[in-house]
N, C-alpha and C positions, 0 to 999 in steps of 0.2 A: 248616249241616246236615252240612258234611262231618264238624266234629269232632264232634256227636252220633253219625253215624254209628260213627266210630274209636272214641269210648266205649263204644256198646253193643259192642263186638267185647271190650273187656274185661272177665274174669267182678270179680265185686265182691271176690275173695281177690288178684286182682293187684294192683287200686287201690291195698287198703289196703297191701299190700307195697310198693308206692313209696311211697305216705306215707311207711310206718314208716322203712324207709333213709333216708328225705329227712330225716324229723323228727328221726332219730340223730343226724343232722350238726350239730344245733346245742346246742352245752352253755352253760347261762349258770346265775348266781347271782346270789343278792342281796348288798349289802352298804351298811350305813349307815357314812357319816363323816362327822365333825364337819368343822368348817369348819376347825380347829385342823389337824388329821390331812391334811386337801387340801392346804392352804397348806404345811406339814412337806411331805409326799413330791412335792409340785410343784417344790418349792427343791432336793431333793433329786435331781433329773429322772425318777422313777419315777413320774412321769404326765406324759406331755407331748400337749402340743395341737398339733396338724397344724400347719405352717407358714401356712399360708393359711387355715386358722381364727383364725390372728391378727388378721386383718384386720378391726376393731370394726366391729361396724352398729349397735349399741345405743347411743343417747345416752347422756348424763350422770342426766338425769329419767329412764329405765329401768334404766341402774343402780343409779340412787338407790331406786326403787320396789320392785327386786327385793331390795336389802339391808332396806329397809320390811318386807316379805311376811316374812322370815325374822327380825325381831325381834318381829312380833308374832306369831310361831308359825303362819304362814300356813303351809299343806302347800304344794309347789311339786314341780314335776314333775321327777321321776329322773332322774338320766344316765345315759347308756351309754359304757361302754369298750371296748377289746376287750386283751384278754391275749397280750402278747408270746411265743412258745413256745419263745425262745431264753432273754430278758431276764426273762421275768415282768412288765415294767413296763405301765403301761396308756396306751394311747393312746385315745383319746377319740372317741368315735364321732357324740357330741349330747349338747348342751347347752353348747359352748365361751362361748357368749355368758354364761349363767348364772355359768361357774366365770370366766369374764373382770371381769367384777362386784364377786363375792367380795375373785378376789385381789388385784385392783387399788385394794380401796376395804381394804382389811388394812393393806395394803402405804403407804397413803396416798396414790395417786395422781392422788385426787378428792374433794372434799369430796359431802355432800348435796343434793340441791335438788330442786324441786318434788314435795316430800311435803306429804302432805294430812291424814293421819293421825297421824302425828308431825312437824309442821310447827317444831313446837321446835325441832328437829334438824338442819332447812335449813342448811347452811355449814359445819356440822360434818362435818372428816376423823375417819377410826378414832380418832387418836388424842385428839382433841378431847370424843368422847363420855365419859359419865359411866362410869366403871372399870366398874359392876354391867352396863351394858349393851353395855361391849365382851366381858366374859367372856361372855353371853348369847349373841352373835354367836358366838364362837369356839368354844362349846360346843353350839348350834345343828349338829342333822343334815340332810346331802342323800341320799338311799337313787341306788345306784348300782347299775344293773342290767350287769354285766360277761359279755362272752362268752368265754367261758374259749378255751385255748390249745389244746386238744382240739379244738376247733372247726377246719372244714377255710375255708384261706382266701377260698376263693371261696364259702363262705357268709358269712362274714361280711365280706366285700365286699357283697353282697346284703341285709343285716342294714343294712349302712351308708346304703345306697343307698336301702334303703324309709324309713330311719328320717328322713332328709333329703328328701324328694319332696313335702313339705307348704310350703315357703319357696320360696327361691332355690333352682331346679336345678342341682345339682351335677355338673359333668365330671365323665367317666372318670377323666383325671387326676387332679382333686381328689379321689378316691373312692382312685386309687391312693397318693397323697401320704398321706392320711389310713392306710391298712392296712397299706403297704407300708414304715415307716419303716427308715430304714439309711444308709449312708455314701455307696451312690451316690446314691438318691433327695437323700438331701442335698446332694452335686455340683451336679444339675440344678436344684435349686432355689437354689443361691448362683451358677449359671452364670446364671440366668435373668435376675437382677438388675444384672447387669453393665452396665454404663454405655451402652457401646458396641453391644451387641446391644441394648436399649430401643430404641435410636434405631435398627437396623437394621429393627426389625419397627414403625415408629413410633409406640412407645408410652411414654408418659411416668412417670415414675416414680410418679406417684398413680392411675393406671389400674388398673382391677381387672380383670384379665387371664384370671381360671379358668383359671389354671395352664398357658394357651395352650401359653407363652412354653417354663414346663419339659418338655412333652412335646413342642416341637419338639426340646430337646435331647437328650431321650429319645432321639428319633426317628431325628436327626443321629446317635447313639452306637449303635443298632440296625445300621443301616445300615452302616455301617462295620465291623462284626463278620456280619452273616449275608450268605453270600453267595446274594442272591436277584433277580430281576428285576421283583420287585412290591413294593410297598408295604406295612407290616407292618400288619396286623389290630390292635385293639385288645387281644385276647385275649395278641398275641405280645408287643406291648408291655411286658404287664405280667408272663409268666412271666418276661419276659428282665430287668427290673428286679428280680424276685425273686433270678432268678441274681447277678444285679451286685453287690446287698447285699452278697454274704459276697468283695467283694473286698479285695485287700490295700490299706493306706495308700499302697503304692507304687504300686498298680495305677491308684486313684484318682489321684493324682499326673497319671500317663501322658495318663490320659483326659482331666483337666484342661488339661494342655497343646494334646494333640490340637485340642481344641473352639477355645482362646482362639487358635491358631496360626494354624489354615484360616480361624476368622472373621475378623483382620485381613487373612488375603490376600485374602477374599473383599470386605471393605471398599476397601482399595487396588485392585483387577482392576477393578470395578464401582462404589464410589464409591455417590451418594445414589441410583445405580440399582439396588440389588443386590437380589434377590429380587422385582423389580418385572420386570413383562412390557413391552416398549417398544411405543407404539402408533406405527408408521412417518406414518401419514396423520395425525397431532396433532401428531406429531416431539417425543413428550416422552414419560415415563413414566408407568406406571399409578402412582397414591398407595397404591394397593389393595399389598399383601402376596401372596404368590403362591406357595405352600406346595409345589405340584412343581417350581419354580424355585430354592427354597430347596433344596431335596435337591439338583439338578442342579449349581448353584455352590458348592454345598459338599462335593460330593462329587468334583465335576473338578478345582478347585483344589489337592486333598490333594496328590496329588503333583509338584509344581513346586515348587521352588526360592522364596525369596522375591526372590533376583536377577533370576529369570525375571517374575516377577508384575511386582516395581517400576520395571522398567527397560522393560515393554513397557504398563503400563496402560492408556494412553490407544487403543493398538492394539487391546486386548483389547477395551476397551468400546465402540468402533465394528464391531469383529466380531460383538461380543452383536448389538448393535443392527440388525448384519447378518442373522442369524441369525432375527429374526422377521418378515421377509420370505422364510422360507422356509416354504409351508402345511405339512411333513412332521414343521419341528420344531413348528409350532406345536399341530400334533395330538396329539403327545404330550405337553403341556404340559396337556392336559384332567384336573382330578382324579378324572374318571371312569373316565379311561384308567390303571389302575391297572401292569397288566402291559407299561410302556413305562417303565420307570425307566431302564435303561439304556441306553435308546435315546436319551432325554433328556440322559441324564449322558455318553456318549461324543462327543453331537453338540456339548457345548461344551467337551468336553478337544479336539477335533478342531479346533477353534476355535484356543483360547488357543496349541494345538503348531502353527498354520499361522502364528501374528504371532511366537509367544515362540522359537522351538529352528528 
């Protein structure tokens, strides 16, 4: 009742004046390409597909069914892109499955199978088919509904977001991975995959992660640049990876280091406890991952020495272990308890500087 209320208080000329502002913000066009023309400017990187939409969920029989639908001139549904405003190139908003398909079965990366329709066909790769109906394929259109560059980003983040809500729910992160392409987002995403942090956050290299993994290091790279006492909002996340994007090679360099530097110290201080809360009364550690814990050791360790970390680790990590026998640190360990980051993070530099200096 309350928001019928707040509607009738506005006249029917306001309404449509947010519409119309709202409706402004989003510019799109149509456009058809041949399968020729996809495969050219994909090879080309002037269309790329999000990192983590790489990740196949379509079999072999649904991509075989989907190149089916397009030889027999079956209509198939549109893609969406969205239009770079720096680059022009298009990144890919839906339908990665579809154009994964295409290019992979062009490309020869799969033969045919369980077609029904054209069952002939079964085993046959691209290049295997009869010439009249590889040209058919390659000359075969997908209509592509693109949101131009015009467009402000936070609508078509939201463009993204609705267009994806019918499958698998997409993270923040995968939504920002997907919009936000650039040289840092791509840091975090080749940091993400690194051997050693899998196994820190215990996750194995075939796990499907929604982008956990990259927006802790996001998170980790936030943190260490704004100086604040709470936790970053989702919103800050992603203006502040917008800023990132346009940094230098060198800059990216720096950050690289930074991250791969403090996690080995964080590995060595802490060992297969690291980011785990210690339950005192089990006398072992949680298996669970523990995301204010994770900010806290990697933000204490930044400034020690690695003489300091290696020569005292074992002291360190019966300190930790110390440390959760105290109810004041464990209160701030709560991820509810947002506005206690630093209370967190000084209570285990106060630690390591009572064993290590």
């Amino acid at each position: 009742m309350q928001g019928q209320d707040r509607n009738e208080e506005l006249t029917s000329e306001e309404i449509q004046e947010n519409w119309q502002l709202t409706k402004a913000d989003i510019r799109t066009g149509a456009m058809d390409f041949s399968i020729d023309s996809l495969v050219r400017i994909f090879e080309q990187g002037d269309l790329v597909i999000p990192p983590f939409a790489r990740r196949k969920v379509w079999t072999s029989s649904q991509n075989s069914q989907f190149i089916e639908s397009l030889l027999l001139n079956i209509p198939v549904p549109s893609l969406f892109f969205a239009e770079d405003p720096d680059t022009y190139k298009y990144s890919v908003l839906d339908g990665t499955q579809r154009l994964d398909a295409v290019l992979s079965y062009v490309k020869g990366e799969y033969p045919l199978q369980g077609l029904e329709s054209l069952a002939s066909a079964n085993t046959l790769t691209f290049e295997e088919l009869p010439h009249r109906m590889q040209r058919h394929l390659l000359t075969c259109t997908m209509r592509a509904v693109i949101v131009a560059a015009t467009s402000t980003s936070d609508v078509t983040t939201a463009v993204f977001s609705r267009l994806n809500t019918g499958g698998t729910h997409l993270t923040t992160q995968e939504i920002r991975n997907a919009i936000h392409q650039g040289p840092f987002n791509s840091l975090t995403v080749e940091l993400a995959e690194g051997e050693d942090f899998r196994r820190a956050l215990g996750m194995s290299s075939g796990s499907v992660r929604h982008m956990r993994d990259a927006e802790l290091i996001l998170r980790y790279f936030w943190l260490t640049d704004e100086a604040s006492d709470s936790a970053p909002s989702p919103q800050a996340l992603t203006r502040y990876l917008q800023r990132k994007n346009e940094s230098s090679p060198a800059e990216i360099g720096k950050y690289r280091e930074s991250f791969v530097t403090t996690l080995d110290k964080c590995l060595t201080a802490f060992g297969s406890e690291v980011f785990r809360r210690w339950l005192p009364r089990q006398d072992k550690a949680e298996s669970r991952f523990s995301t204010p814990l994770y900010d806290a050791q990697m933000l204490a360790v930044r400034n020690f020495s690695n003489p300091e970390i290696n020569q005292n680790s074992v002291q360190i990590r019966l300190g930790m272990r110390k440390l959760f026998t105290d109810p004041e640190f464990k209160e701030v360990l709560t991820p509810s308890n947002k506005h206690h980051l630093m209370s967190r993070v000084n209570a285990v530099v106060a630690m390591i500087e009572s064993v290590a200096r």
